[in-house]
Structures are given as structure tokens and as C-alpha cells.
C-alpha positions in Angstrom: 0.0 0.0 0.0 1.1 3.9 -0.9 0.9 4.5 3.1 2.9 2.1 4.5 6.3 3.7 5.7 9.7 2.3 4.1 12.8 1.0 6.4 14.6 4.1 6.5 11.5 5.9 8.2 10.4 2.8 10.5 14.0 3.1 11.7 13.8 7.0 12.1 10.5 6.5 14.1 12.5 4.1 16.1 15.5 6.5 17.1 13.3 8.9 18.0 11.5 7.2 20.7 15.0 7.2 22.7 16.0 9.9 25.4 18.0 12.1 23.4 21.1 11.3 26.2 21.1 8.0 25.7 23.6 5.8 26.2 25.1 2.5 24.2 22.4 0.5 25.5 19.9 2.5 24.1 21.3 1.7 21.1 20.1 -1.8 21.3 16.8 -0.7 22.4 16.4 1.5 19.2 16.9 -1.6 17.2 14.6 -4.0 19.0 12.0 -0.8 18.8 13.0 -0.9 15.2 12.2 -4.5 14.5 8.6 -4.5 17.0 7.7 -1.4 14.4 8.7 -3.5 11.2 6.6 -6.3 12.6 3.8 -4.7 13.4 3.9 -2.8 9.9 3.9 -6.3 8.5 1.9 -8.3 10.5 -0.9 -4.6 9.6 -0.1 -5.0 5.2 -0.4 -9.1 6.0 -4.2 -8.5 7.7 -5.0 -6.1 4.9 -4.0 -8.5 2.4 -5.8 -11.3 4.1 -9.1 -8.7 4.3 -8.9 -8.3 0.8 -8.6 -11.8 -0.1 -11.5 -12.8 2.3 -13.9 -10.0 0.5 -13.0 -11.6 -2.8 -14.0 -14.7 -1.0 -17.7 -13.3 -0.1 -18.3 -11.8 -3.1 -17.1 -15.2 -5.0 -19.6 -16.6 -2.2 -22.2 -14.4 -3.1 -21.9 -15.1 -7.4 -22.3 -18.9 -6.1 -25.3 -18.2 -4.1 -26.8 -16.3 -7.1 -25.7 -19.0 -10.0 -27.5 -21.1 -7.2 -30.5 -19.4 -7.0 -30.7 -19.1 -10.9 -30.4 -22.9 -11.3 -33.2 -23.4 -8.1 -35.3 -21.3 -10.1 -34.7 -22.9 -13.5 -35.3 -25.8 -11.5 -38.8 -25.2 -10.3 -39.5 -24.0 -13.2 -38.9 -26.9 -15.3 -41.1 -28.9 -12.7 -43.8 -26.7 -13.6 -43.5 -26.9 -17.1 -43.3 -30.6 -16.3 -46.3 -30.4 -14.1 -48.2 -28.9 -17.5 -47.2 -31.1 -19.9 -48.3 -34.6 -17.5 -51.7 -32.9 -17.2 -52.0 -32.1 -20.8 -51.0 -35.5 -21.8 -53.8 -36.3 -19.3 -56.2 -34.2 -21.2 -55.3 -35.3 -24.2 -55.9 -38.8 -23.0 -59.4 -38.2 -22.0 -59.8 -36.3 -25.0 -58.9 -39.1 -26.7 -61.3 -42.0 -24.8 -64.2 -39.8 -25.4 -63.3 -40.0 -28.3 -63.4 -44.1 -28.6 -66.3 -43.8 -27.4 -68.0 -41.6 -30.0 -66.2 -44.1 -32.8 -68.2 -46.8 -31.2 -71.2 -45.3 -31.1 -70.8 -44.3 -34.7 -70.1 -48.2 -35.5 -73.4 -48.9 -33.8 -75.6 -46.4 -35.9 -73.5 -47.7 -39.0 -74.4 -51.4 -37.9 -78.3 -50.7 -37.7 -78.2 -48.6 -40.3 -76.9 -51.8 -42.8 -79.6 -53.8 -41.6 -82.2 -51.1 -41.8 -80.8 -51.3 -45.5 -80.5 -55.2 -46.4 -84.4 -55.1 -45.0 -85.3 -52.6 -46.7 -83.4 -54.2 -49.6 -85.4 -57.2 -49.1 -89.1 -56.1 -49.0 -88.2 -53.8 -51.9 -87.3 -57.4 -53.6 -90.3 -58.6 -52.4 -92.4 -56.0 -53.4 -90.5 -56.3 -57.0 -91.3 -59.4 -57.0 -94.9 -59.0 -56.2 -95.7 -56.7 -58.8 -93.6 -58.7 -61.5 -96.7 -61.9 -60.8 -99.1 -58.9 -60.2 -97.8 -58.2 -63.9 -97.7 -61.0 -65.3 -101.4 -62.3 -64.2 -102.7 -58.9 -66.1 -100.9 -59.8 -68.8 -102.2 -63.2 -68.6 -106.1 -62.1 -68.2 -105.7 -59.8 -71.0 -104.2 -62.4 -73.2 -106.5 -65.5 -72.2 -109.6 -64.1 -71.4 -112.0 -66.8 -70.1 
């Protein structure tokens, strides 16, 4: 980071702390005050570092829980459409019994109806017949009178 002090000024900082008398043993001081400020320093940039990674973390954590979301959604949503297409398929197969049922019925009248014909058929033969004899004896009166 731009405001994180370099060596030269950690060290400044840590002269600076001493009496301004001091002796040789101050000396030593100045550098173990040197070295605590340099640690902390980088123990501080090591926590920021670790902050920003963990924030990429959550917001990596928060794309998944979206994408997860998104898929629930198309999820339930293919259920439904699911859902729509078994009772259409249901529909369609009552649709479609009613529908045998209608056939049948049809067959039935059809059924009746030939028989209604071959009778008819019949006592028009009948009746054909009848009036070819009917025919014929007027024919035969007229041409053998008695």
C-alpha cells in the first residue's frame, strides 16, 4: 500500500522514541524498537491482504449463491412446465377415450343402419317381385280371357 512507511523511516521512528542522552544501550533498544515497528507494519499489510482476499472470497460466495439461485429457479420452473405437460398429456388422453367412445357409437348407428338397408333391400325385392306376378297375371287375363 502507498501509506505504509519504508525502512529508512520505520527506523527513524524508532531512534526517536529514545531519550535524546542516551547511552550504548539504548542503542540496542532503538533496534529491538526498530524490529517491533517492522513487525507490526507487516503483521498490519499481512491483515489487509488477508481482508482483501477474504472479501474476494464473499463476493465469489455471493456469485455462487446467485448462479444457485438461478439454477433453483430454473429448476422449479422446469417442474412446472413438467407439471403442464403430464396434465396435458392427461387431457389429451381423455380427449382421446371420449373419443373411442364416439367411434363406437358411430359403429353402432352404421351397424343398424346396414340392416335397416338389407331389410329394406329385401321387401323392396319382395315387393318387386310381387308386382312382377301382379304383372304378369294382367298380362295373362288380357291375353286369355275366359
Amino acid at each position: 500500500m502507498a501509506d505504509e512507511p519504508d525502512d529508512a523511516t520505520i527506523r527513524l521512528w524508532a531512534e526517536a522514541s529514545l531519550h535524546p542522552e542516551s547511552g550504548p544501550g539504548e542503542k540496542a533498544k532503538a533496534e529491538i524498537n526498530y524490529w517491533q515497528l517492522k513487525a507490526q507494519f507487516d503483521a498490519t499489510k499481512a491483515q489487509r491482504e488477508s481482508i482483501a482476499v477474504q472479501r474476494a472470497a464473499t463476493e465469489a460466495q455471493k456469485l455462487a449463491a446467485v448462479a444457485e439461485t438461478r439454477a433453483a429457479d430454473a429448476s422449479i420452473a422446469s417442474a412446472k412446465a413438467a407439471e403442464k405437460a403430464a396434465e396435458a398429456e392427461a387431457k389429451a388422453a381423455a380427449a382421446s377415450i371420449i373419443t373411442a367412445k364416439a367411434t363406437e357409437r358411430a359403429a353402432e348407428a352404421t351397424e343398424r343402419n346396414a340392416k335397416y338397408l338389407l331389410w329394406s333391400v329385401v321387401v323392396a325385392s319382395i315387393s318387386a317381385i310381387a308386382s312382377a306376378v301382379s304383372a304378369y297375371y294382367s298380362y295373362w287375363t288380357a291375353v286369355h280371357p275366359r
